[in-house]
N, C-alpha and C positions, 0 to 999 in steps of 0.2 A: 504494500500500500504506500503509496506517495504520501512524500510531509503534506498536509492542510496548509495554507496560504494564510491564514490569519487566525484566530484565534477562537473566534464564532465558528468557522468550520470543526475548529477542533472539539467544541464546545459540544456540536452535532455529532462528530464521529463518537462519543461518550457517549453520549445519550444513545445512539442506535445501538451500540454495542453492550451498553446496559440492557437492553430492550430485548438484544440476543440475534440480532443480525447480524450479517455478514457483511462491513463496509468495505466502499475503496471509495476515496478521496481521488480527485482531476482524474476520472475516467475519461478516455479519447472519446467520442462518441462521430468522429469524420475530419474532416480537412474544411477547411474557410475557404471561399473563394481566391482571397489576394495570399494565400498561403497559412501557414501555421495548422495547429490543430483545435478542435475543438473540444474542453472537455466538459464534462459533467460535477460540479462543485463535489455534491457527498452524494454517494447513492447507499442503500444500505436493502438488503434482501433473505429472506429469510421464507422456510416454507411449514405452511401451518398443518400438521401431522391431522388435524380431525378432520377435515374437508380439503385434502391434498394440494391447496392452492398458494400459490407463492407471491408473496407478500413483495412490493417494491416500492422502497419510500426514495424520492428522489427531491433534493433539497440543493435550493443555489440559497447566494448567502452575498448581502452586495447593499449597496446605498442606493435607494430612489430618486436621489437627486435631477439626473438630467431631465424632468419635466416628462409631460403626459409620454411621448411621443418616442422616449429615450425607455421609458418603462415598458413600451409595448413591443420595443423592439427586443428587449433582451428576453421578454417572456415569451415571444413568438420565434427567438432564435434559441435559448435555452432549453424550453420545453417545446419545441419543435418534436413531430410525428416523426422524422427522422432520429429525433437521438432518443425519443423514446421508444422508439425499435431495436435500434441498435445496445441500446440498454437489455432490454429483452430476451436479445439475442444473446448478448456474454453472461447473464447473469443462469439463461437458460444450461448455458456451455458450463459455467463455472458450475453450477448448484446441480447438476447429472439430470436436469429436469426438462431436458429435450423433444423426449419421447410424449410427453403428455399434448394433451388439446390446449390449441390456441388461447381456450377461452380463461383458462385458471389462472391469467395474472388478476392479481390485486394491484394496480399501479396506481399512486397517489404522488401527485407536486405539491410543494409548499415552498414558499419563498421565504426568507426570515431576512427581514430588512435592519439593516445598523442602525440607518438613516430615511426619513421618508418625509411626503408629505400626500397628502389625504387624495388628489386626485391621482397621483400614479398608483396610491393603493386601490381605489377603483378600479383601474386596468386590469390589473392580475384579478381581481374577482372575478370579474368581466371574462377572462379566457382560462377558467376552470381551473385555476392557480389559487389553492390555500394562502395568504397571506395571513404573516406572522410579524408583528412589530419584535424587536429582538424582547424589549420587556416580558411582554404576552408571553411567548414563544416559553420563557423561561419558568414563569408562573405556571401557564397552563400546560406546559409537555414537560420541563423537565425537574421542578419539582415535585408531581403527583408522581412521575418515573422513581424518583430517589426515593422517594416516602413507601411507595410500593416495594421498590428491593430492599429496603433497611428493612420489612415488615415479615419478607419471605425470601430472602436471598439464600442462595445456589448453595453455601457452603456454611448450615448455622453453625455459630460456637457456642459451647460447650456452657459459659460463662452467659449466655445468652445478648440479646444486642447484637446488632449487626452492622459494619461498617462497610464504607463500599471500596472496590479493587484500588490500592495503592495508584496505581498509574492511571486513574481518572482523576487528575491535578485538578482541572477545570470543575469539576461533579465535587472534586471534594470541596473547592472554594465555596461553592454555591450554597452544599449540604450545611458547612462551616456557619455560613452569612447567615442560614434559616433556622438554626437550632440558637446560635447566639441574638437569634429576632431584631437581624441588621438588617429585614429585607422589607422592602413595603408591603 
């Protein structure tokens, strides 16, 4: 998996991998017309064993600043039919889940914005893009996630209490700010 680009990415790779996905960070998903590649911020996938369908959470992570117009483009280039194919296709290849019917993806976009202002969040509504203010995002996905693993996590001890994977720096700040009641 490639380093995350900034910090909120990283933010996301925790949280899905909490959640028990399977991430990769700047997935290629094609080539750009004047060159370069195209990737995918975080994508995280994972396949749900009761009703054999595979789960794909695909998340960019970026500032809404360029106005309406600058919002629309990155949502109709990022979450473009093409790289949500092409997402499909590797994750079908990686996860051995080839052989099944077309129809058992679960694929879900969400945008988690640093920086915004209220009509480029309209856009992404507008073209079936979950938008997340990074606030929100953290309140409503990735504290009820923390609170949920602290409650039933993977490996209980003995001593009882559960704390989450050392190497979730960013989850453990978070957890840190909410139990000392630093957070809004």
């Amino acid at each position: 998996m490639p380093f995350p680009r900034n910090w909120v990415e990283e933010l996301v790779i925790e949280w899905l991998h909490l959640k028990g996905f399977l991430v990769e960070a700047n997935l290629p998903i094609g080539a750009a017309k004047p060159g370069g590649r195209l990737e995918a911020d975080v994508v995280g996938a994972k396949i749900d064993d009761n009703d054999d369908v595979m789960q794909i959470i695909h998340l960019e992570v970026g500032q809404l600043s360029g106005g309406v117009k600058g919002a629309e483009s990155i949502v109709k280039k990022k979450f473009s039919k093409n790289a949500q194919k092409q997402i499909e296709k590797y994750f079908r290849k990686r996860m051995s889940f080839e052989n099944k019917s077309k129809d058992k993806i679960n694929y879900k976009k969400i945008y988690v914005a640093t920086y915004w202002t209220k009509p480029t969040l309209e856009i992404l509504d507008k073209n079936s893009v979950k938008t997340n203010k990074l606030p929100d995002f953290i309140h409503d996905e990735i504290l009820p996630t923390i609170r949920c693993y602290k409650k039933n996590p993977l490996h209980p001890s003995k001593l009882g209490g559960a704390t989450l994977p050392e190497s979730y720096w960013l989850l453990q700040l978070i957890d840190y700010l909410d139990v000392k009641k630093m957070l809004k």
